[in-house]
N, CA, C and O of each residue as an XYZ file, in Angstrom:
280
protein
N     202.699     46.234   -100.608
C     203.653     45.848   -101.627
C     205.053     46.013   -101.057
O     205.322     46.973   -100.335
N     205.970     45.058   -101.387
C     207.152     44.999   -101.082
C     208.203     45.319   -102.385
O     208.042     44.770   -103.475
N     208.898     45.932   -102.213
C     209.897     45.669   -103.718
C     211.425     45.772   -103.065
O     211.785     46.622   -102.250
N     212.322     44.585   -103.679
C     213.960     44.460   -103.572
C     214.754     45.012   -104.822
O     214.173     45.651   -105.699
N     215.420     44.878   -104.845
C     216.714     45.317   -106.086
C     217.377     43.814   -106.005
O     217.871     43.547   -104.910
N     217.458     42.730   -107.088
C     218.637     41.517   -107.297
C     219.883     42.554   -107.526
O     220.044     43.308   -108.486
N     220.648     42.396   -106.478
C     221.960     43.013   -106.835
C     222.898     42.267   -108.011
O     223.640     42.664   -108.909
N     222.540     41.220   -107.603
C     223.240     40.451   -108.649
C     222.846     40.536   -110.205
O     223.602     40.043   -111.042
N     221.603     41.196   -110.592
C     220.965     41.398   -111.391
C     221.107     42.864   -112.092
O     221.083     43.004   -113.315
N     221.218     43.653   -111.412
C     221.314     45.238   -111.654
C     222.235     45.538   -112.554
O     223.404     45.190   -112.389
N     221.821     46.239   -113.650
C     223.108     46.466   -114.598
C     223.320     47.945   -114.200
O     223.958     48.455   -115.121
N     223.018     49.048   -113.042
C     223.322     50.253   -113.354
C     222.867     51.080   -114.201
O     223.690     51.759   -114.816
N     221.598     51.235   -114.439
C     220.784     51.775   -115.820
C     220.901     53.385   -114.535
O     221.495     54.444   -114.739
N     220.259     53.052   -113.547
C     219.841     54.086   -112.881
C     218.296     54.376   -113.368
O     218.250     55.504   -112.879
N     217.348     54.256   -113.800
C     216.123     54.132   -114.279
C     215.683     54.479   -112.880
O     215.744     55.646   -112.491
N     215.060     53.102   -111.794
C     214.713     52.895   -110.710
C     214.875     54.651   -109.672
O     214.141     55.417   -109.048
N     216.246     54.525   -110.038
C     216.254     56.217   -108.479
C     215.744     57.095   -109.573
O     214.684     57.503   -109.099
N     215.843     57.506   -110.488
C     215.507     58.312   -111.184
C     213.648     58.463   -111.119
O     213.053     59.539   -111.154
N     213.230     57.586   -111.055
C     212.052     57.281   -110.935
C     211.340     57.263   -109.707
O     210.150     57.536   -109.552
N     212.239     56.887   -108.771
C     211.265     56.680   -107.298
C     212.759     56.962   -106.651
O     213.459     56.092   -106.134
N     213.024     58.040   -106.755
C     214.636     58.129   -105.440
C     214.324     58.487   -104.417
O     215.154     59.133   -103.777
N     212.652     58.153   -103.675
C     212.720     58.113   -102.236
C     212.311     56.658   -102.223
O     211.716     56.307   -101.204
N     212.548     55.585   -103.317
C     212.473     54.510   -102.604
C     213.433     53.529   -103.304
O     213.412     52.449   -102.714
N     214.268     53.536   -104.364
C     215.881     53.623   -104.607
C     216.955     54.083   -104.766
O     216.897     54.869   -105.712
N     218.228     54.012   -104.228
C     219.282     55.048   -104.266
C     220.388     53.496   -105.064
O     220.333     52.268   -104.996
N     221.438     54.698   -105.880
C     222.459     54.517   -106.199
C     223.321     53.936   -105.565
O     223.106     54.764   -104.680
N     224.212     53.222   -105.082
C     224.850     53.361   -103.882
C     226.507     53.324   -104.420
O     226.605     52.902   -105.572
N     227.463     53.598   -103.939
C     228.584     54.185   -104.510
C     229.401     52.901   -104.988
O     230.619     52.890   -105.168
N     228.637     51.948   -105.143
C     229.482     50.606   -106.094
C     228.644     50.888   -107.418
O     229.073     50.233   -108.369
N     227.455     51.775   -107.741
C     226.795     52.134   -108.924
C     226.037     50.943   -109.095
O     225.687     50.579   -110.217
N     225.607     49.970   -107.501
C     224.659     49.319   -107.415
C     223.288     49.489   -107.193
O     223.016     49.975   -106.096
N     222.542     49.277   -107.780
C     220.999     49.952   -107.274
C     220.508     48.851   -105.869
O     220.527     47.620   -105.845
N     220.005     50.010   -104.573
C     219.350     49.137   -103.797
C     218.206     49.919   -103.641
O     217.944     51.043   -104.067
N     217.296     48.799   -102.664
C     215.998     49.726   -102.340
C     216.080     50.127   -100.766
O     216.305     49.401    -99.798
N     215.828     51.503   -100.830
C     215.762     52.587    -99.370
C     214.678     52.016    -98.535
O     214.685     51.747    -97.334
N     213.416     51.845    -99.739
C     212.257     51.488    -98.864
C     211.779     50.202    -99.177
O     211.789     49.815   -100.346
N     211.446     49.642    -98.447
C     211.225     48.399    -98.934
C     209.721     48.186    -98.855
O     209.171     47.428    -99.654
N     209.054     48.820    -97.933
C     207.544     49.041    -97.797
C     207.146     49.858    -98.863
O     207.720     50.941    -98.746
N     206.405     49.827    -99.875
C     206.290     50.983   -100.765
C     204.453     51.759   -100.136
O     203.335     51.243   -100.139
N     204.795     52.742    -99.813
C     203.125     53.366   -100.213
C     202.820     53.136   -101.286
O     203.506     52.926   -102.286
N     201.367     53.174   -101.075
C     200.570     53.207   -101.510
C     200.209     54.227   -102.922
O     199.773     54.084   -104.064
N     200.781     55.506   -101.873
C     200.947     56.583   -103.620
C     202.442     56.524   -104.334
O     202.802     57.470   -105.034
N     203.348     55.301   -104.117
C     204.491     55.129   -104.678
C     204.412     54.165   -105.441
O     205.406     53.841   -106.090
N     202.906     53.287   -105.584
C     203.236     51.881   -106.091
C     203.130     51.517   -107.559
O     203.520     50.456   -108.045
N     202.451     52.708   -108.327
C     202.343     52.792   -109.893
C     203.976     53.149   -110.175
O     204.627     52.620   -111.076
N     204.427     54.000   -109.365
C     206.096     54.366   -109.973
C     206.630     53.330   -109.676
O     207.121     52.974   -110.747
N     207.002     52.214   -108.574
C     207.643     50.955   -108.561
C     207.362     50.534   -109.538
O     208.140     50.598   -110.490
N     206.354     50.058   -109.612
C     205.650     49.457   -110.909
C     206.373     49.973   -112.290
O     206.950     49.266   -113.116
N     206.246     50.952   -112.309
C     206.854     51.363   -113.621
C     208.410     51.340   -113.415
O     209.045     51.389   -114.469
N     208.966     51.290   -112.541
C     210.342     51.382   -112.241
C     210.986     49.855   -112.768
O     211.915     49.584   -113.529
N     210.035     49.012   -111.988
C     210.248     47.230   -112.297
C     210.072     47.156   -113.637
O     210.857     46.341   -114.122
N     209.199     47.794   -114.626
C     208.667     47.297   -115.748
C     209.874     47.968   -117.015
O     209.985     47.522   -118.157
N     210.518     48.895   -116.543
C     211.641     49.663   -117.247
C     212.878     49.092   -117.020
O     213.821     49.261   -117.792
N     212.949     48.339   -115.878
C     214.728     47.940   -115.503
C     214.664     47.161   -116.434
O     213.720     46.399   -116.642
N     215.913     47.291   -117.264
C     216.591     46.484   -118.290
C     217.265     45.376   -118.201
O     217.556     44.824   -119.262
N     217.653     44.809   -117.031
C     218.103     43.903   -116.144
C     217.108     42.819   -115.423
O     217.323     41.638   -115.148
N     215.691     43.804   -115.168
C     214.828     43.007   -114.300
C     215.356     42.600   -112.951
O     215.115     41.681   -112.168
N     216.122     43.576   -112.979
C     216.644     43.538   -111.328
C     215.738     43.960   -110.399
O     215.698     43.448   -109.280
N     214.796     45.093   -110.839
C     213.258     45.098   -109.633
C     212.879     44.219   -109.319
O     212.776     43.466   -110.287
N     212.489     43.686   -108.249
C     211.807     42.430   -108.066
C     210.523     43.197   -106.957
O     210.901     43.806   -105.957
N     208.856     43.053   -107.327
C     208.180     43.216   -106.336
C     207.209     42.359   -105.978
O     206.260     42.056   -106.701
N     207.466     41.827   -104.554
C     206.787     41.054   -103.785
C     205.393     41.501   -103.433
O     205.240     42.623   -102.949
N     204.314     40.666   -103.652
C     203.173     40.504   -103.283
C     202.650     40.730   -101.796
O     203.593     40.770   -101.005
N     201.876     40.828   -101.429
C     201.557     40.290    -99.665
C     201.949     38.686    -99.654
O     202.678     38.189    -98.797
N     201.504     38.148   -100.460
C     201.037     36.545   -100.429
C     202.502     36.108   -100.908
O     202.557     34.926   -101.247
N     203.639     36.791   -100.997
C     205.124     36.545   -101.582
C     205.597     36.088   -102.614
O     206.686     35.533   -102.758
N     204.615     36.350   -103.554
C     204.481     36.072   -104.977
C     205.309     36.558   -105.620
O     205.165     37.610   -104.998
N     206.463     36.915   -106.658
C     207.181     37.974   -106.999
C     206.539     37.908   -108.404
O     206.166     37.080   -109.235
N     206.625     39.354   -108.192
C     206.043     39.986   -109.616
C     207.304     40.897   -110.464
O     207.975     41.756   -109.892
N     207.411     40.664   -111.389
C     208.464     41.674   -112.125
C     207.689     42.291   -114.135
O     208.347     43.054   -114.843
């Protein structure tokens, strides 16, 4: 599983790091990006839930097959 942050999309909820802040950080424009872009395997229910909470739908997570799922 892959997951991005739409910057252009991100309203700053902070949800995402709060949730998985070893695989999104804040970054000092109070833009959310993603640290990791590979997610493990034992990280991928919290992406998941991270994407399914952003209020913005700024998570975006990619498939193997490059499907985006949100």
């Amino acid at each position: 599983m892959r997951v991005r942050v739409d910057r252009t999309q991100c309203g700053c909820s902070g949800y995402c790091a709060r949730l998985v802040p070893s695989v999104f950080h804040i970054g000092d424009d109070n833009v959310a990006r993603a640290i990791e872009t590979d997610v493990p395997r034992s990280l991928a229910d919290a992406v998941r839930e991270a994407a399914t909470v952003c209020p913005t739908g700024a998570v975006v997570i990619d498939d193997p097959q490059g499907r985006p799922e949100r």
